[in-house]
C-alpha beads as a LAMMPS data file, in Angstrom:
LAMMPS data file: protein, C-alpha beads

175 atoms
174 bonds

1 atom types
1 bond types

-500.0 500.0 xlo xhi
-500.0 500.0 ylo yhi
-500.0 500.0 zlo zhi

Masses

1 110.0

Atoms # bond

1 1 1 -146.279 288.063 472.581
2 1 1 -142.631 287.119 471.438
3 1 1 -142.655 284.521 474.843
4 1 1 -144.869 281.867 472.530
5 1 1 -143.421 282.177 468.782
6 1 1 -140.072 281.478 467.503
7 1 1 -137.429 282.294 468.426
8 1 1 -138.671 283.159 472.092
9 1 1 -135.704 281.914 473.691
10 1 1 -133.687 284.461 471.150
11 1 1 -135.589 287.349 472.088
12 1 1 -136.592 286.905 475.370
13 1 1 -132.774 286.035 476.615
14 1 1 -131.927 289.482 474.304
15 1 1 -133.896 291.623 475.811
16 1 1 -133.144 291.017 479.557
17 1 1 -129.603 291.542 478.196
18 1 1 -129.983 295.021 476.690
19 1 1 -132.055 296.311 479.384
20 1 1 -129.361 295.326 482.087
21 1 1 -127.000 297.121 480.211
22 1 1 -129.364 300.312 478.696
23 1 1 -132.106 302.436 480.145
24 1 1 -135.105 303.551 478.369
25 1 1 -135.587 305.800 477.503
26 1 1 -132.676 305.750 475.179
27 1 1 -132.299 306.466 471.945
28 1 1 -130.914 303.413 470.044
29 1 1 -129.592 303.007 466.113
30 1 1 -130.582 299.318 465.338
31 1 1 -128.143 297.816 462.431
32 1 1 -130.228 296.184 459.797
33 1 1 -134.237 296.984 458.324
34 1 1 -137.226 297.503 460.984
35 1 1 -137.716 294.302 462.245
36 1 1 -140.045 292.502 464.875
37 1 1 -137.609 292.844 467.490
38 1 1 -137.421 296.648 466.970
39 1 1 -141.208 296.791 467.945
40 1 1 -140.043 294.901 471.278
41 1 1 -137.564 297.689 472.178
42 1 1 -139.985 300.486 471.458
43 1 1 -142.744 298.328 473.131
44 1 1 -140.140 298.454 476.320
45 1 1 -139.877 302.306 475.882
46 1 1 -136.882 302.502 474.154
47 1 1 -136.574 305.097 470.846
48 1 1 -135.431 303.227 467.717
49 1 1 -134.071 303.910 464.459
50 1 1 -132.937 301.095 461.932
51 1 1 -130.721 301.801 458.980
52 1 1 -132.393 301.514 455.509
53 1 1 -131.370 298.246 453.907
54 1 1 -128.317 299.530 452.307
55 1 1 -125.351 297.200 452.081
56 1 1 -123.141 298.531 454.838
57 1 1 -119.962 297.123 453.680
58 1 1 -120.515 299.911 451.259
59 1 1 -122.580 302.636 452.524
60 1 1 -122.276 303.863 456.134
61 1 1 -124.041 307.093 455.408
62 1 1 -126.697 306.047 457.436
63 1 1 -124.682 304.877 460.541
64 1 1 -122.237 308.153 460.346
65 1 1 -125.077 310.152 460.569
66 1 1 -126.931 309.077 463.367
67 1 1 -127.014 310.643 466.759
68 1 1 -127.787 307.805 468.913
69 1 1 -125.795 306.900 472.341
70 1 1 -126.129 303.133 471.699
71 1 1 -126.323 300.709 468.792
72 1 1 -127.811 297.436 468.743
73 1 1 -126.239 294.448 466.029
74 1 1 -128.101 291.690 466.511
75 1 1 -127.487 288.669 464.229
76 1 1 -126.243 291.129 461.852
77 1 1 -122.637 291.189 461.652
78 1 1 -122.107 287.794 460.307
79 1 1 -123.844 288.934 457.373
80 1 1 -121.098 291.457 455.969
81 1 1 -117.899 290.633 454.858
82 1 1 -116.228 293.382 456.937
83 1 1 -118.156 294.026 460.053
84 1 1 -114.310 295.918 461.316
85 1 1 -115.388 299.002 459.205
86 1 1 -119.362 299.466 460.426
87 1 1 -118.070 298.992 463.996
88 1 1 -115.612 301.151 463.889
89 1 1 -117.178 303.932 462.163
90 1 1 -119.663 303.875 464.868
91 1 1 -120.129 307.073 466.457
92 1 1 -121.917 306.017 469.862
93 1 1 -120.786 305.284 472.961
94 1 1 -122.453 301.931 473.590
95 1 1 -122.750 299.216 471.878
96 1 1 -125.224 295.738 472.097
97 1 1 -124.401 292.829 469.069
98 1 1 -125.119 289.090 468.823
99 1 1 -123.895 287.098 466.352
100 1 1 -124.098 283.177 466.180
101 1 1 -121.703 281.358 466.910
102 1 1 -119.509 279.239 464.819
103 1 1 -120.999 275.322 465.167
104 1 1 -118.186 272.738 464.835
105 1 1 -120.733 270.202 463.603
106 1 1 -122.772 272.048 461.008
107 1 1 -121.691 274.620 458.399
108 1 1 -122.295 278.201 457.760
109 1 1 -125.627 279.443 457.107
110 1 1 -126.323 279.343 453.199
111 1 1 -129.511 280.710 451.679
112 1 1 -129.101 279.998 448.300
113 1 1 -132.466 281.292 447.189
114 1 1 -131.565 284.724 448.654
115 1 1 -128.447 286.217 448.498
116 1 1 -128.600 288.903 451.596
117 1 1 -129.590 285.223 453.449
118 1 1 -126.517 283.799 454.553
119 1 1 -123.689 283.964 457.042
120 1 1 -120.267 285.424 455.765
121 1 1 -118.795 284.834 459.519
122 1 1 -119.980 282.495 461.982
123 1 1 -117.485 283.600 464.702
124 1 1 -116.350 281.704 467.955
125 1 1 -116.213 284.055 471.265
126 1 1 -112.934 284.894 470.950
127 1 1 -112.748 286.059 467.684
128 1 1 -115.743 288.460 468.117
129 1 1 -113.944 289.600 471.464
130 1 1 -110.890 290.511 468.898
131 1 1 -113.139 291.895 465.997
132 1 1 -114.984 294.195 468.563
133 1 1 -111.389 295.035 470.698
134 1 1 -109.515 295.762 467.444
135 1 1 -112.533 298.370 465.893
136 1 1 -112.261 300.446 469.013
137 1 1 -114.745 298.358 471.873
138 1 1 -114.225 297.690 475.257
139 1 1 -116.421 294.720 476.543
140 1 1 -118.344 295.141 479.720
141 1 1 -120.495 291.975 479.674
142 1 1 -121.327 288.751 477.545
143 1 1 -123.628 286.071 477.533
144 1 1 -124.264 283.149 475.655
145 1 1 -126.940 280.952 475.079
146 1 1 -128.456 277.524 473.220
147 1 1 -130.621 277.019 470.266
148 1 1 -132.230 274.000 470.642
149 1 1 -134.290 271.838 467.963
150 1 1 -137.154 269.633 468.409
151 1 1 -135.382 267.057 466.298
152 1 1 -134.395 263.973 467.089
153 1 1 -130.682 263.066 466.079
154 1 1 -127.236 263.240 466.900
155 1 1 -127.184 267.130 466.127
156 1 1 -130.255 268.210 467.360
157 1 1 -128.811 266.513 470.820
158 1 1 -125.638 268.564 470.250
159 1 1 -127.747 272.050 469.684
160 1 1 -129.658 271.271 473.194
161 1 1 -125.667 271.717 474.674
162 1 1 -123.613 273.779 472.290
163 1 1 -124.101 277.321 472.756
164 1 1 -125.078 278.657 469.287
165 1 1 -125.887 282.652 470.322
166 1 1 -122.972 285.016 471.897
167 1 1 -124.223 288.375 473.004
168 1 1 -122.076 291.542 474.377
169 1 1 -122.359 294.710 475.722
170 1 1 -119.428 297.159 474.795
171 1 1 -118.280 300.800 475.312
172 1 1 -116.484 302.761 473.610
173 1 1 -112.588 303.384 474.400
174 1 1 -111.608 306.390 475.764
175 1 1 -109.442 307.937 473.372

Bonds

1 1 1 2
2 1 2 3
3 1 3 4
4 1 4 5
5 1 5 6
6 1 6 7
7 1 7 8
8 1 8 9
9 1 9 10
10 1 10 11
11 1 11 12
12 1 12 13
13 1 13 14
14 1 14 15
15 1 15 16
16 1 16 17
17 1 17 18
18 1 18 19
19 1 19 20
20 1 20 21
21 1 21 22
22 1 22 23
23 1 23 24
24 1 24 25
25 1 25 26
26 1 26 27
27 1 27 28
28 1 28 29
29 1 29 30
30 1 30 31
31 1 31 32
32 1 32 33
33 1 33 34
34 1 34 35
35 1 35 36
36 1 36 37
37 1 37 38
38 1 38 39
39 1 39 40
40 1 40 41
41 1 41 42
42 1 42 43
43 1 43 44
44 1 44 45
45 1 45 46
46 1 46 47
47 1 47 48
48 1 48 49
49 1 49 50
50 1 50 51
51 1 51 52
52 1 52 53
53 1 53 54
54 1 54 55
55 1 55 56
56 1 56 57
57 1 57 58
58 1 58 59
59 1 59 60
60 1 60 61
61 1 61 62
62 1 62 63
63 1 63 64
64 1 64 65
65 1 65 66
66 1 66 67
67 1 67 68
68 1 68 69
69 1 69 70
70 1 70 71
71 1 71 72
72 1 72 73
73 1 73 74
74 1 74 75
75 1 75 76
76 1 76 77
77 1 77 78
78 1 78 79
79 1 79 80
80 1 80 81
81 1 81 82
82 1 82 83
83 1 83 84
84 1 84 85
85 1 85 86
86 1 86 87
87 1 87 88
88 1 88 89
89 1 89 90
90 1 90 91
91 1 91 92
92 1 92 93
93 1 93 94
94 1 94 95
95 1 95 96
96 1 96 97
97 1 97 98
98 1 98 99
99 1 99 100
100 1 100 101
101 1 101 102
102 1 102 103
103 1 103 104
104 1 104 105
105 1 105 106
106 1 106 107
107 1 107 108
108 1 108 109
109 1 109 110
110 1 110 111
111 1 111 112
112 1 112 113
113 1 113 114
114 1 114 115
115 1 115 116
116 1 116 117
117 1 117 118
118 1 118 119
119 1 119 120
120 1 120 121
121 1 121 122
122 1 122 123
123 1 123 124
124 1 124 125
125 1 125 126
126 1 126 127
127 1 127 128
128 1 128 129
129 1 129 130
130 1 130 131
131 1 131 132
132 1 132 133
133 1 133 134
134 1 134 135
135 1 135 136
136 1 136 137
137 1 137 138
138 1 138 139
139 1 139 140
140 1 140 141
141 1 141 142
142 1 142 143
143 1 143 144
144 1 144 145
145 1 145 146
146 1 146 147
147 1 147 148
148 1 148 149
149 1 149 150
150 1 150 151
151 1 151 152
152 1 152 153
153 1 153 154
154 1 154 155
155 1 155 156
156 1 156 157
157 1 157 158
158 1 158 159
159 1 159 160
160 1 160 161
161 1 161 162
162 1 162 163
163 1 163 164
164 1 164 165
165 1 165 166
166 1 166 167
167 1 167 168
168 1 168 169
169 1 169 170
170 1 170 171
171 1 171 172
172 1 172 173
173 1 173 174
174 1 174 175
């Protein structure tokens, strides 16, 4: 299904990532409303909750409260203006997040037709390492990946090179 539509590469290279890292069938909190990719977990036997749309810089009710062992973030985090406090409020041991990466070339992501639509970080590696280290993660793995265009120009040639997706898997420290 998702190995023919945008953005394949995206979710196929995401989901060989989380199940290396987490077997079904486990019970995952997924940051951010249902979305197709939650139907791809569950479709892989996994057990999936999202959060409700609520803004989570403001309300972590909803991520608090849940019981799951591992949360998923993917291309999520950039979205709030202080990821710090959802991921370290986070009461399960494992942890799965993406984020694009910060593109010397082009700017950050503005929708200007919807506010919720745009990118508040676009991190580089190492400051997602730090973000994630400094709210309480270890990293285990990472991966990273490109995002080519079928464009022809001097950016769309820099896309088919630069990675523009950083995925990790994280654990918890031990108090």
């Amino acid at each position: 299904m998702y190995e023919k539509s945008y953005p394949s590469k995206r979710y196929s290279k995401t989901i060989t990532f989380l199940e290396k890292h987490v077997t079904q069938p486990a019970q995952i909190l997924d940051l951010g409303v249902e979305n197709p990719f939650s139907e791809i977990m569950r479709s892989r036997g996994y057990t999936v909750e999202n959060t409700g749309g609520e803004d989570l810089d403001l309300d972590l009710n909803g991520v608090t409260a849940s019981k799951s062992d591992v949360v998923t973030a993917f291309e999520i985090l950039e979205h709030l203006v202080a990821p710090f406090n959802v991921l370290q409020a986070l009461k399960a041991t494992k942890l799965v997040a993406s984020v694009p990466l910060k593109l010397w070339f082009a700017s950050a992501y503005r929708n200007k037709k919807d506010p919720w639509d745009r990118h508040y970080h676009e991190f580089e590696d190492w400051q997602f390492d730090w973000l994630l280290e400094k709210a309480g993660w270890e990293i285990k793995d990472r991966s990273k990946w490109t995002h080519p265009v079928k464009k022809i120009g001097f950016r769309p040639l820099l896309r088919y090179y630069t990675p523009r997706y950083y995925i990790v898997y994280a654990e918890r420290k031990k108090s």
